[in-house]
N, C-alpha and C positions, 0 to 999 in steps of 0.2 A: 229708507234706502230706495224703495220704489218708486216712492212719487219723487227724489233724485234724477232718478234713472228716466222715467215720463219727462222729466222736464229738460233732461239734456237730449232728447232726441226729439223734444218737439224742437229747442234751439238751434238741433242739429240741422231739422228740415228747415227750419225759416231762414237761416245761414246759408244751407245751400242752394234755396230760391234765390237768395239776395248776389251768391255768388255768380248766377248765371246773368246777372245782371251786368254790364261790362260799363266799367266806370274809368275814368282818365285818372290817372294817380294821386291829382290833385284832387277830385272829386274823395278821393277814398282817404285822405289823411285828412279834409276836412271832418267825413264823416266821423272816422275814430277820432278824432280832436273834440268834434260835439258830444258825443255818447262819453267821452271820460269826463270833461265837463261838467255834464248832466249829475253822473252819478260822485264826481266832488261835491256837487252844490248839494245833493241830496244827505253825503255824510254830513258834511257841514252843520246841516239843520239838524241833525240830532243832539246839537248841544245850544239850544235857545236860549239857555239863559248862562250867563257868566257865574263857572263851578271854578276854586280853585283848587289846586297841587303843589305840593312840597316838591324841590327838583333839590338833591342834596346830590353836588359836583363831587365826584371824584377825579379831582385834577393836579398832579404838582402844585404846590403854592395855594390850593384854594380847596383841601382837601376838607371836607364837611361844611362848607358853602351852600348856605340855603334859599332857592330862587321861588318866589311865591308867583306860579305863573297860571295858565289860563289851561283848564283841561279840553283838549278837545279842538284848542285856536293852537297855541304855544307847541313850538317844533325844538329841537338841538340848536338851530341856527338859532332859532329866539333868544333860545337859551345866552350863545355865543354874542348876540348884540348886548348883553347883561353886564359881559367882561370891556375886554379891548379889541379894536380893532384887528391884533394880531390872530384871534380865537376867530373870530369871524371869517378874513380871509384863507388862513390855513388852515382850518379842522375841512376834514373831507368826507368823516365818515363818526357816527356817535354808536356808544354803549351804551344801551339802556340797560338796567341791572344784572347789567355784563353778557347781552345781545347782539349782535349790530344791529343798528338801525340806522335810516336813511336820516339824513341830516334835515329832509324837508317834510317828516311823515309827525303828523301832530302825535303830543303824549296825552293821553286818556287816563293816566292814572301817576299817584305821586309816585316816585321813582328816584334811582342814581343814575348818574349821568355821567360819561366818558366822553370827553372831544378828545377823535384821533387823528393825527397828521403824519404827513411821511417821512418827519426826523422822530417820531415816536422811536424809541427802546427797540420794541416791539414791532414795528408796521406789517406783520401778516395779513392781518383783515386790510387795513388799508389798500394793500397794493394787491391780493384779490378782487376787491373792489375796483382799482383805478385801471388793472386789465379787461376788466368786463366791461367797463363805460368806453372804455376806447373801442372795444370792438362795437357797441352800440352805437359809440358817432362814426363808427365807417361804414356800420348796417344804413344809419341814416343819411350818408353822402352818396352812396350806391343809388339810393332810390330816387334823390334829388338828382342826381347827374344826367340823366336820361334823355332825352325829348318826350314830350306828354304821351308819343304814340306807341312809345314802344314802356312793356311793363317790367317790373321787377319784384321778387318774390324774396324774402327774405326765409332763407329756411330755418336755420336756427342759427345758436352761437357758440359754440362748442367751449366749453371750461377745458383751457388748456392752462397749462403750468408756465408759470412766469419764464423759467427756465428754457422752455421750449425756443426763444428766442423772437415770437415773435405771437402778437394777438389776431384772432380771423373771425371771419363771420362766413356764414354758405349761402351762394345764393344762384337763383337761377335766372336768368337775363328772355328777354322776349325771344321765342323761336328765331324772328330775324337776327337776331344779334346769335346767331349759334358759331357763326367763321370768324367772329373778331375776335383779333387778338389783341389785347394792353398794349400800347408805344410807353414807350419811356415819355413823352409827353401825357399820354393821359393817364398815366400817374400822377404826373404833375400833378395835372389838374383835379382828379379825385386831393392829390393833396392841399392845393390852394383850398377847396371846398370845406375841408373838413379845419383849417386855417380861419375861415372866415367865423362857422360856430364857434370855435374856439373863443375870435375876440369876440365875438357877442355875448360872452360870460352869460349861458343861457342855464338854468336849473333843471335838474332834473326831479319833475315835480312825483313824488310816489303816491300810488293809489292799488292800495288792495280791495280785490273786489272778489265774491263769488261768482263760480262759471257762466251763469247767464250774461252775465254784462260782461265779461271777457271775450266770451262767445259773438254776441251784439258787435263790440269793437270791431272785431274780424270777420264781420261776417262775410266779407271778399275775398277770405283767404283759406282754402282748405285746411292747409299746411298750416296756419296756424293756431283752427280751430281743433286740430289733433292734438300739438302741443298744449293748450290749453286746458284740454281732457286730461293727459299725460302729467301734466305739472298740479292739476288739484286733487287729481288721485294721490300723487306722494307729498301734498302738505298738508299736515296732521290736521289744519283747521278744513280742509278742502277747498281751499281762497288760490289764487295767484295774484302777486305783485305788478303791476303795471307800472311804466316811468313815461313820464311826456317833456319832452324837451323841444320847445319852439310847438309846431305844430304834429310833432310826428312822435306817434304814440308805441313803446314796445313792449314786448315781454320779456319778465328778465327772471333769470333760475337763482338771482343773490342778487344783494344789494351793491347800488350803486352807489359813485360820488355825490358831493354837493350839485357843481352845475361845469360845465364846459372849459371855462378859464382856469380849472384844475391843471388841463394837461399845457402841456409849453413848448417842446420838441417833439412834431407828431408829423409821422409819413405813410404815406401810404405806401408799398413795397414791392407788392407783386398781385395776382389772379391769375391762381391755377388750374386748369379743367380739371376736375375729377371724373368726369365720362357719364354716360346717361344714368337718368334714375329716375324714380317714382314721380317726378317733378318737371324732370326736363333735362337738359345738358347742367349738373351739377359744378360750380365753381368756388373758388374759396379764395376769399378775398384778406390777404395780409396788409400788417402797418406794426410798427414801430414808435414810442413815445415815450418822453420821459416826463413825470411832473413839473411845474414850475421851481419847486423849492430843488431839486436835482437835477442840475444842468451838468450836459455833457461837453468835452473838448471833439472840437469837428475831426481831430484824428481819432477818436474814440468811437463818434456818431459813427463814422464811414464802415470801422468793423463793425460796430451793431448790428448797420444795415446791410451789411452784406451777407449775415445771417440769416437776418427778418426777410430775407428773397426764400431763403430754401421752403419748401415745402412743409405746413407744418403737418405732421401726422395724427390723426386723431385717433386713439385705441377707442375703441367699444368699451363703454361705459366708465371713459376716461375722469381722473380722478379729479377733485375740485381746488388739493389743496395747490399752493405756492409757497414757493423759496423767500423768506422773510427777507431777507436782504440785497434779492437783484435784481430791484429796480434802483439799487447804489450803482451807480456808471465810477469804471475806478478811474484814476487819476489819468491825466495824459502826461507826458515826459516830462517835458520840462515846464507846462505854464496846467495852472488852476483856473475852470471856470468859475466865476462867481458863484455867488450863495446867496437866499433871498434872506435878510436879515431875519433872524430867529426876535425874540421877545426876551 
């Protein structure tokens, strides 16, 4: 526990050397793009030579289905290229012997397997998960929106309830940007942006790592080398989950989707000041989405969105779970939006 404790405060000082180093944004998402990188190709190597695993499906229709796969290479998604095309594009999130797990995090050992999608029975986990990845591609259009000169700080993500109406992220924008207000245009535009990821159907690649290389990652960022202390203290292994999608690498308190072309109807909504704090002028950045397999009628969007404007409120040590059923958009009056065909 000691030489623990030595080794997060010497990462602490080399972090906050590296933080007084003032880098352009693009500088700093290369860097955490290199250092996650690094340490894939490092786990990687620790399976040199081709080990196999028993993956036994627990799936409708294919219940005790046995996939002889690769330990160590071989992900959920692998798994999913085994069946049909349909498994592939709509599984969004797996159960590893009735876990979640990310759909792109390799299995190390034989195991049961669940692909779950958002006509599942059930979709709880699912749409926990497909809340938290929407607020991470709005975390990620915030910091791409910018001009190179001015910076942005991504505070955290707060796990709000589906219910709440409406997914956010917090963040604090460059000292100059302290009088801007959001137009209705650049809304817009944050929404075209996080439109564009969407079609680039990008992955969300998973990488659990112990504090030091978390730490490394961010070393530009105080704020998120707190959280990072904060989130390996309460995981029983002491690791945090890292996700990289495109270039730009986050922290994430649960698991994510498969990749980007998940979500289908996504807006950005509103940026609300929350007033100064530890960080800077505090803002909280709202959006709206719905999967692709759950398409909504434009008179149905329009009240959504009128929701996804109000203010979401976050209680102190607000809780994780979600409403299993609402992200089902109900009917509009007289006409049915389409359905993406099931299997």
């Amino acid at each position: 526990m000691a030489c623990r404790t030595v080794c997060q405060l010497l990462q602490r000082r080399l972090a906050s050397s590296a933080a007084s180093v003032r880098l352009s944004p693009a500088e700093v998402r290369g860097q955490r793009s290199a250092v996650f990188s690094r340490e894939q190709a490092r786990q990687r190597a620790l399976y040199p030579r081709t080990e196999k695993i028993e993956v036994t499906l627990q799936i409708p229709g294919l219940q005790g289905t046995l996939l002889v796969m690769n330990k160590g290479v071989s992900t959920p998604h692998s798994c999913a290229r085994h069946l049909t095309e349909w498994y592939v594009t709509s599984s969004a999130l797996a159960l590893v012997d009735g876990n979640p797990w990310p759909l792109h995090q390799p299995l190390t050992q034989s195991c049961s397997l669940s692909l779950l999608t958002f006509k599942d029975t059930d979709p709880l986990l699912v749409n926990q998960a497909y809340w938290r990845s929407c607020a991470a591609l709005l975390g990620q259009v915030l910091e791409d929106a910018f001009k190179e000169d001015f910076s942005v700080e991504l505070i955290r993500v707060p796990e709000v309830l589906v219910t709440s109406g409406a997914f956010c992220c917090d963040v604090v924008l460059d000292p100059q940007l302290d009088a801007w207000n959001p137009s209705e245009e650049s809304l817009r535009s944050l929404t075209r942006g996080a439109q564009q990821l969407i079609h680039r159907d990008l992955p969300w690649e998973p990488l659990e790592v112990v504090p030091p290389v978390a730490l490394e990652v961010f070393s530009h960022s105080r704020c998120k080398q707190e959280e990072v202390e904060e989130k390996s203290a309460q995981s029983p292994k002491g690791t945090v989950m890292l996700y990289r999608c495109g270039d730009h690498v986050l922290l994430s308190g649960g698991p994510l989707v498969a990749r980007t072309g998940l979500c289908s109807q996504y807006e950005v909504t509103a940026i609300h000041p929350l007033g100064e704090g530890e960080w800077g002028l505090h803002r909280r950045a709202q959006g709206l989405s719905l999967p692709f397999q759950l398409q909504a009628h434009h008179t149905v969007w329009r009240k959504l969105r009128s929701r996804a404007e109000k203010l979401v409120e976050v209680p102190t040590g607000s809780a994780n779970e979600a409403v299993s059923d609402t992200l089902t958009p109900p009917s509009a009056p007289k006409q049915t939006p389409p359905h993406t065909a099931q299997q």
